[in-house]
N, C-alpha and C positions, 0 to 999 in steps of 0.2 A: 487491477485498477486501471482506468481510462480516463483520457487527457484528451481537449480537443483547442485547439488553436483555430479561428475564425479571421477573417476580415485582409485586411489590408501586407499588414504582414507576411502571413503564410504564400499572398498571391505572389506576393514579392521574390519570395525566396522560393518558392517551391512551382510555382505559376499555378496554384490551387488555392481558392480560398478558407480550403478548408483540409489542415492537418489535423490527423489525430495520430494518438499515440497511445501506449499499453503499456503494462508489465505484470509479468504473469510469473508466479509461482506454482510448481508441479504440486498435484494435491498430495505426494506423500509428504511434503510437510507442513500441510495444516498444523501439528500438533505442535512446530517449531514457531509460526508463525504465532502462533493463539500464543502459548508463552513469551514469546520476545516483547510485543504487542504490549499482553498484561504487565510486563514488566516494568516495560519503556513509558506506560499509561501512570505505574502505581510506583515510579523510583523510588520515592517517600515511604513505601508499606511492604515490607518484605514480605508479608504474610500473604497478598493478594492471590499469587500463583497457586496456593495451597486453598482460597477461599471457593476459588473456579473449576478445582480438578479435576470434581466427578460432575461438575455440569453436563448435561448431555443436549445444551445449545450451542456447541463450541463455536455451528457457524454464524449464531447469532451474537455471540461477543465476539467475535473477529471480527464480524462490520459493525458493530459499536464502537469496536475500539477505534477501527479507519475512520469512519465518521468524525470522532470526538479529536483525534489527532492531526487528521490532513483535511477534513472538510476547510472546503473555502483558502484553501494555499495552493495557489498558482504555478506553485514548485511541487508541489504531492506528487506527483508521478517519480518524478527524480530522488526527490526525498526518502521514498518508501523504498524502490532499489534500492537507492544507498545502503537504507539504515538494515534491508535484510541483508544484503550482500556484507555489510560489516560483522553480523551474528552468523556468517557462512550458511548462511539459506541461500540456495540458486534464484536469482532475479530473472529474467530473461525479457529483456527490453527489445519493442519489435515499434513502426509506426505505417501509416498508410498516408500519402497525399494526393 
């Protein structure tokens, strides 16, 4: 997931107008993420994790699930570390200015 910080600020702080920033999870644990994900999407429906299992678009409900969770929150980069790092998924936050 990518973050990008524009304008006035970043030049401030960074003397570039333009920060970005990442967080990347190593792909062996897609299968952790797609669960946590579903979970954290369906609290309300225990049953969801069992309705997805033999999908075989797992990468396509994993950016369904980002989409519908972090689209449009200005904190999603941070968020999404957080929230895998609390399910002990490795996060690895990195940024460029």
């Amino acid at each position: 997931m990518t973050g990008q910080d524009l304008g006035k600020l970043p030049k401030e702080f960074w003397g570039d107008s333009d920060y970005e920033f990442w967080v990347y999870v190593p792909a062996k644990y897609k299968d952790d993420v797609h669960r946590v994900l579903l979970e954290k999407f369906h609290a309300d429906n225990p049953n969801v994790v069992d309705q997805f299992k033999d999908s075989n678009s797992t990468d396509d409900v994993i950016l369904a699930l980002v989409e519908k969770l972090y689209a449009g929150n200005p904190k999603a980069v941070d968020q999404f570390k957080d929230f895998m790092r609390s399910q002990g998924i490795p996060a690895e936050f990195d940024s460029w200015a």
